[in-house]
N, C-alpha and C positions, 0 to 999 in steps of 0.2 A: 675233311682233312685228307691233304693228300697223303700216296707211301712215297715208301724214297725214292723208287724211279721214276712215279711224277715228278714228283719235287725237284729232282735230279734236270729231267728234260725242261719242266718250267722254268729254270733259274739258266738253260740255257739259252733258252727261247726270253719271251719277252722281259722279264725284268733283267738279267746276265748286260745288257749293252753299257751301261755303267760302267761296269766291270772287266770289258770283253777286255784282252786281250791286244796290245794293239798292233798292226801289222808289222812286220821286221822285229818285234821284239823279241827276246829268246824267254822261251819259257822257265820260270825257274823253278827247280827242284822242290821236291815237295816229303816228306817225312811221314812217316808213320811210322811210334813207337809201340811193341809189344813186348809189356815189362812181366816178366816170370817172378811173382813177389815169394818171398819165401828160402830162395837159394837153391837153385837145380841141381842136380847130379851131372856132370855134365860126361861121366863115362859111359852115359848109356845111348849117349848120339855123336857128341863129338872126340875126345880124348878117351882113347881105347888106355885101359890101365895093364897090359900084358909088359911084362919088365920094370913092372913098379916096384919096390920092395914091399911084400907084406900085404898087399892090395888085395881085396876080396873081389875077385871075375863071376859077373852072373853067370850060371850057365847054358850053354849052346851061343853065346855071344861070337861074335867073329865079325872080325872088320871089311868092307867093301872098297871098293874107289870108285866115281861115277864124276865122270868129268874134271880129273886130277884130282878130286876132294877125296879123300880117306875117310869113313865113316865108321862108329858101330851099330852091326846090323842085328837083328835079335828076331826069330821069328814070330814073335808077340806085338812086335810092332809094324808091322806095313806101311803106314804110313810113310815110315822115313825114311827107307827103301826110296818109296814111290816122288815122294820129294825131293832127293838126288838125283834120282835118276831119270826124273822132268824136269828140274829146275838147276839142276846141278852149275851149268855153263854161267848159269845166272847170277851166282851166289859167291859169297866169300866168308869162310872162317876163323877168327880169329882166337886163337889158344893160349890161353897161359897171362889171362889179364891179371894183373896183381891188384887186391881191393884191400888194402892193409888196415882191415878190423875185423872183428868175429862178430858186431851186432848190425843186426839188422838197417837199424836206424843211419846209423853213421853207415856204413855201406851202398844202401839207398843214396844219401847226399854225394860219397865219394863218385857213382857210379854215373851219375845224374847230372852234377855241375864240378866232378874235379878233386884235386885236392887241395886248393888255392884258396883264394875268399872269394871268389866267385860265387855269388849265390844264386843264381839264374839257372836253371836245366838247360841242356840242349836245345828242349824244342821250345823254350822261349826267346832263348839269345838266336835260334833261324828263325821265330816268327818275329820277333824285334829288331831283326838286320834285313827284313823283307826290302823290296824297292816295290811295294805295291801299297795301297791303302787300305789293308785285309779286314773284311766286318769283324770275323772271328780269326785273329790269326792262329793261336795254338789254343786247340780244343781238346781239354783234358775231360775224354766222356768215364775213364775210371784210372784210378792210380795215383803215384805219386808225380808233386806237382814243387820246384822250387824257383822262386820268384825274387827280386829283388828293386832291380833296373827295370824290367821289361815284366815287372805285375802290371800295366794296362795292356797287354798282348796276351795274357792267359785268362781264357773262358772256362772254369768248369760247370759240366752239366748236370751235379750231383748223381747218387746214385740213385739218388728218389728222381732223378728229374724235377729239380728244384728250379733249374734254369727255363726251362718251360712254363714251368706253371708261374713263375713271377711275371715271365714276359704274356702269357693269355690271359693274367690274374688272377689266376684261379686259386691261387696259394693263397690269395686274401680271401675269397670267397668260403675255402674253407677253411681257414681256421677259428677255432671258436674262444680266440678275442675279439671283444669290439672293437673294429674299425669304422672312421668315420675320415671319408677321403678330404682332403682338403680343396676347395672351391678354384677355379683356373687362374684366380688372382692372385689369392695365396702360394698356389702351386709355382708360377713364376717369379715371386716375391722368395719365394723357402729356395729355389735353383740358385738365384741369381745370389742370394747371400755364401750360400754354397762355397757355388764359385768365386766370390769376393774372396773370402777364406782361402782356399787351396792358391790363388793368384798372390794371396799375399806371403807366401811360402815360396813364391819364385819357381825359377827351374822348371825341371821335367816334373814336378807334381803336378801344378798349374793346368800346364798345357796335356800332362797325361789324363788329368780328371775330367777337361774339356772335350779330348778327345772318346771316353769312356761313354761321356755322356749323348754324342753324339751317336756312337755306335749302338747305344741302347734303343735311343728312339728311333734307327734304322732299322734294328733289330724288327723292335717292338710291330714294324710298318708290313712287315713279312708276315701275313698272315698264313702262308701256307709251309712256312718253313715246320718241319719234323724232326724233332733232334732227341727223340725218348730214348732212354738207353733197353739194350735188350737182352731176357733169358732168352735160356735154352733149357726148360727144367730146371736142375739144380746148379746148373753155373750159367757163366756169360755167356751171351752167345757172339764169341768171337768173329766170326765171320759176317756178320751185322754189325758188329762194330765197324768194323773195316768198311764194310759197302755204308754206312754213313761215311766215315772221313771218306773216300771215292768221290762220295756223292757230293762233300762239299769243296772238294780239289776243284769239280767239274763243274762249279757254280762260282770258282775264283775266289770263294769266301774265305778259304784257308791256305795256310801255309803246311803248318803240324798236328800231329792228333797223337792223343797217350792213351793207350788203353790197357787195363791191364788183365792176365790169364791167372787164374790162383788154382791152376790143376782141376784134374778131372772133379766133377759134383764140389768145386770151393774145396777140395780134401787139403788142399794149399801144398807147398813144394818144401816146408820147413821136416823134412824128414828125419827123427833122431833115433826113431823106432823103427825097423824094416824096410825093404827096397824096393816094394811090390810095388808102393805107388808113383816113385820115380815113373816106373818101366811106363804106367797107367798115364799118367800126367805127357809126359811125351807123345805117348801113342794117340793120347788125344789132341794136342796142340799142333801137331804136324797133321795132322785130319784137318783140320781148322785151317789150317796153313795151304793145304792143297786146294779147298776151295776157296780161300782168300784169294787163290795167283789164277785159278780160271776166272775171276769174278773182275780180277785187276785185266784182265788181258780181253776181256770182253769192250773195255769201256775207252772210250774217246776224249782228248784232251780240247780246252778250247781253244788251245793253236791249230789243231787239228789233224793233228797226229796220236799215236795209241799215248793214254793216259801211263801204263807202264815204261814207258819211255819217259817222264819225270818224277817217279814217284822212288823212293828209298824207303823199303820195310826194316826195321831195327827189331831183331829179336836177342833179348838180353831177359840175365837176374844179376840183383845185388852181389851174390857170393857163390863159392862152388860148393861140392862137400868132399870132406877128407877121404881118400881112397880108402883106407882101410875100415875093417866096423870096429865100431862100441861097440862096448857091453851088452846094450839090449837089437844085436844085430843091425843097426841103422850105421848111418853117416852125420859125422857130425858137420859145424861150419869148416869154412876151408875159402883161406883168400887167394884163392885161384880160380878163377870164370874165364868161359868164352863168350862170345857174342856170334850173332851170323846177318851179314845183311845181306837184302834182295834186290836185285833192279841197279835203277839208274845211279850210274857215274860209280857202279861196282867194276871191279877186275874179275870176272868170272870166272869158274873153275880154280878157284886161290883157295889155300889153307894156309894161314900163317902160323906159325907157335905150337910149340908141344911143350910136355910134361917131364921133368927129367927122373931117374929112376927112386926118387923122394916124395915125389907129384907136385914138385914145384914148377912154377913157370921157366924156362929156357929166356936165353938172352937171342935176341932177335936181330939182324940187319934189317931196318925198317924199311929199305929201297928195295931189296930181293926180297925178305920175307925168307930168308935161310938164317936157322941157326947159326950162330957167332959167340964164341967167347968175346968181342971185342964189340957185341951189338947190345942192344936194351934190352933191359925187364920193360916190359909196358906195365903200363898202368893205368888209371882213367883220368890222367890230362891227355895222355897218349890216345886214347879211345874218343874223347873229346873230340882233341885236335881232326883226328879222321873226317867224323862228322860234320865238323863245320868246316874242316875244306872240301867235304862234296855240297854243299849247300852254298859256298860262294864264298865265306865267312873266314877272312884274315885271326887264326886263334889268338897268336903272338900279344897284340893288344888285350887281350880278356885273359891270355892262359901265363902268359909269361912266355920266354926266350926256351926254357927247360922243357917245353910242351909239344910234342914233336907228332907229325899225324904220321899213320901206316901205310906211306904211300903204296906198298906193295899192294894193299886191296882197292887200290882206287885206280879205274880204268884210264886217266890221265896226268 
């Protein structure tokens, strides 16, 4: 079995010609999600709460600026410091999203695919509006996943690595029901009815189930492909997550990858009790984060130019937490989030949106990215929209007329 940087260099070398790239083409943009489940703090990195009413200030906090971005800086945290002020130029943040619910569940969906009927995430509708014929387009190695249109474009790899073991078999070897395979005559007798079925359904099922099936036995052809998901001790080890999706940018296999961070040791980010672990959870995810961007910057694209040069890292949570404390010293929910994206087709050194002195979102001019009375509250069509116009991706048709992208954080 190979590790990923075999596997990486294998799929660029001989089996990759398939897939290569073809000359004059423009490479396109490629995504990686990191979802913060839980609902972050987001006064301990991005939105300083000083002139808030009533707002509880950790103490020795104080804000920096590192390539026009404003941050808060905390000397418990290093990390994020050291993340500005490397990556700063690179980066854009986005302040004062509005996610209009207090639960989880619906917040995830709003944050994910909108507030519309859109039921598709992000990185299904960029992996289902590819111009390529991607094995794996959007590879969900942990997190949430919403599908609709474009469920034959979303792979997840469970968190048991479920998705491995069906394609080596092994998932039948060990379980301890009897299994008894069906003969090669049967086996294309039981496909082709299958397929009778879903064909007689018409449409995109049809040809989505044809298409699924195909990618399976392509799949399945890869024998050296490695897609196990990975610890780190007591949580994920984020930064393997990443050098996989990398690894399968660089092998043209994918388009998107969702992975998700649930804080330091899984302690998760739903904090209603104390703020220690915010401080915690940050300190480690931006550690994560700094070796994720030397990891990105080390690696080659198959056009052949630096791989961060198409790649968009998405760092987001469902909801914020209310400036001030409860009762039992915590934060509660709070539908105010920011987001930060990395790399390509960003506006670097950008901060959009701040906190007004309520800890509400501010009205925005979406083309400068300056406070207005006379601009938008965002919200997540608005965040949407972003996204899928650095990915190529007309939102209007999917989001509605009302769905407006920030072009202020977008480099063109």
């Amino acid at each position: 079995m190979l590790n990923r940087r075999e596997f990486g260099l294998l799929s660029l070398g001989a089996m990759a010609p398939l897939r290569v790239v073809a000359d004059g083409q423009r490479a396109e943009r490629k995504f990686v999600f990191i979802f913060n489940d839980g609902g972050w703090d987001t006064s301990h990195v991005f939105t300083p709460l000083f002139g808030i009413d009533g707002a509880y200030i950790e103490p020795d906090t104080t804000t920096q600026r590192a390539s026009g971005i404003e941050y808060v800086d905390h000397p418990a945290r290093p990390s994020v410091r050291e993340f500005f002020e490397r990556h700063g130029s690179r980066c854009a943040v986005i302040n004062g999203i509005e996610v209009p619910s207090i639960t989880h569940e619906r917040c995830r969906e709003l944050i994910l695919t909108g507030s519309g009927a859109l039921s598709d995430d992000w990185g299904a509708v960029l992996a289902g509006r590819s111009d390529r014929n991607l094995l794996l387009p959007h590879v969900v190695l942990d997190g949430p996943a919403f599908t609709r249109t474009f469920t034959d474009q979303v792979v997840r790899i469970g968190d048991s690595n479920q998705l491995p073991k069906l394609l080596d078999q092994t998932a039948f070897s060990a379980s301890t029901l009897p299994i008894t395979g069906l003969g090669p005559t049967a086996e294309a007798l039981a496909d082709e009815f299958v397929a009778q079925r879903a064909a007689a359904h018409g449409g995109s099922f049809g040809t989505g189930y044809r298409t699924a099936l195909d990618r399976i036995a392509e799949l399945m052809a890869w024998d050296e492909l490695e897609i196990d998901s990975m610890v780190a001790g007591c949580e994920r080890d984020i930064t393997a997550d990443c050098a996989l999706a990398f690894d399968l940018f660089q092998a043209n296999l994918t388009r998107c990858a969702m992975l998700r961070y649930q804080g330091w040791c899984s302690e998760g980010w739903d904090t209603h009790q104390g703020l220690d672990l915010q401080g915690r959870n940050f300190g480690d995810l931006f550690s994560y984060i700094n070796e994720v961007m030397d990891d990105l910057d080390g690696r080659t694209s198959l056009s052949g130019g630096p791989l961060a040069d198409e790649v968009t890292i998405v760092v987001f949570s469902e909801m914020g937490r209310e400036p001030r404390l409860n009762t039992w010293g915590g934060r509660d929910h709070w539908t105010f989030t920011s987001a930060l994206l990395i790399g390509a087709g960003v506006r670097g050194g950008t901060a959009v949106g701040s906190l007004d002195q309520t800890g509400r979102g501010r009205r925005v001019d979406l083309d400068t990215g300056a406070a207005s009375d006379g601009g938008r509250l965002m919200g997540p069509d608005d965040f949407g929209a972003t996204l899928l116009t650095l990915g190529g991706v007309d939102p209007e048709p999917l989001l509605g007329p009302d769905a407006l992208p920030i072009r202020a954080v977008l480099d063109s």
